[in-house]
C-alpha atoms as one frame of an Amber mdcrd trajectory, in Angstrom:
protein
   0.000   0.000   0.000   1.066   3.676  -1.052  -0.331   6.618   0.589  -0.416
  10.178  -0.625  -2.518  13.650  -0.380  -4.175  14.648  -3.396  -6.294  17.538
  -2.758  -5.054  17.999   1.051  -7.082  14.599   1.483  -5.055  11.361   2.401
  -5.211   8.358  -0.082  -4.209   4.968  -0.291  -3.320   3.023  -3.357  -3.220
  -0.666  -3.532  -1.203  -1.165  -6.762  -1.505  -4.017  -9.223   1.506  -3.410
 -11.443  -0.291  -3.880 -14.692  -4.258  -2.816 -13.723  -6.805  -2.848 -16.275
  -9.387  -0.336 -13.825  -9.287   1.512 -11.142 -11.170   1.256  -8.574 -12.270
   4.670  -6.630 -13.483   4.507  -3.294 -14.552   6.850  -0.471 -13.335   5.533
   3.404 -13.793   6.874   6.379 -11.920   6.766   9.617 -13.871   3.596  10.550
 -13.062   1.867   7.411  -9.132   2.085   7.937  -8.692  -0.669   9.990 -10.273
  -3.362   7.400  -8.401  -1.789   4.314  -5.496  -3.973   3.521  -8.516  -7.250
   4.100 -10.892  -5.610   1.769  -7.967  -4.334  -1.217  -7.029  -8.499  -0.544
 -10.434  -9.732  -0.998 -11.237  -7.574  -4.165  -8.309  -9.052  -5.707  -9.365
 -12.729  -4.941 -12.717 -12.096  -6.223 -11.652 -11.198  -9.836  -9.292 -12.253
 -12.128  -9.162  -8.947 -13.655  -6.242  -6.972 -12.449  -7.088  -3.493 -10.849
  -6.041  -1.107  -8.354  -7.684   0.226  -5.630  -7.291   3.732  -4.515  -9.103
   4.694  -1.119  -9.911   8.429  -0.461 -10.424   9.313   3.143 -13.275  11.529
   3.512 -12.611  12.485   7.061
């Protein structure tokens, strides 16, 4: 996982090298705990490659 501010909002980017979408999702302070399971379980559930990138809205 990457993090960076875009917008003076944190993000985090779950990276798969050679992603065919992006996935864009709003988090809040409550979802940060359960990140890194969730970015995992997306990726088992597809066999298309993507990345997530998680925009705290807090």
């Amino acid at each position: 996982m990457d993090s960076m501010t875009i917008n003076g909002r944190e993000c985090h980017i779950y990276e798969n090298g050679d992603a065919e979408y992006v996935l864009l999702q709003p988090v809040d302070d409550n979802d940060i705990s359960v990140l890194d399971s969730e970015a995992q379980k997306i990726s088992e559930l597809t066999d298309v490659p993507l990345s997530c990138t998680l925009l705290l809205t807090n």
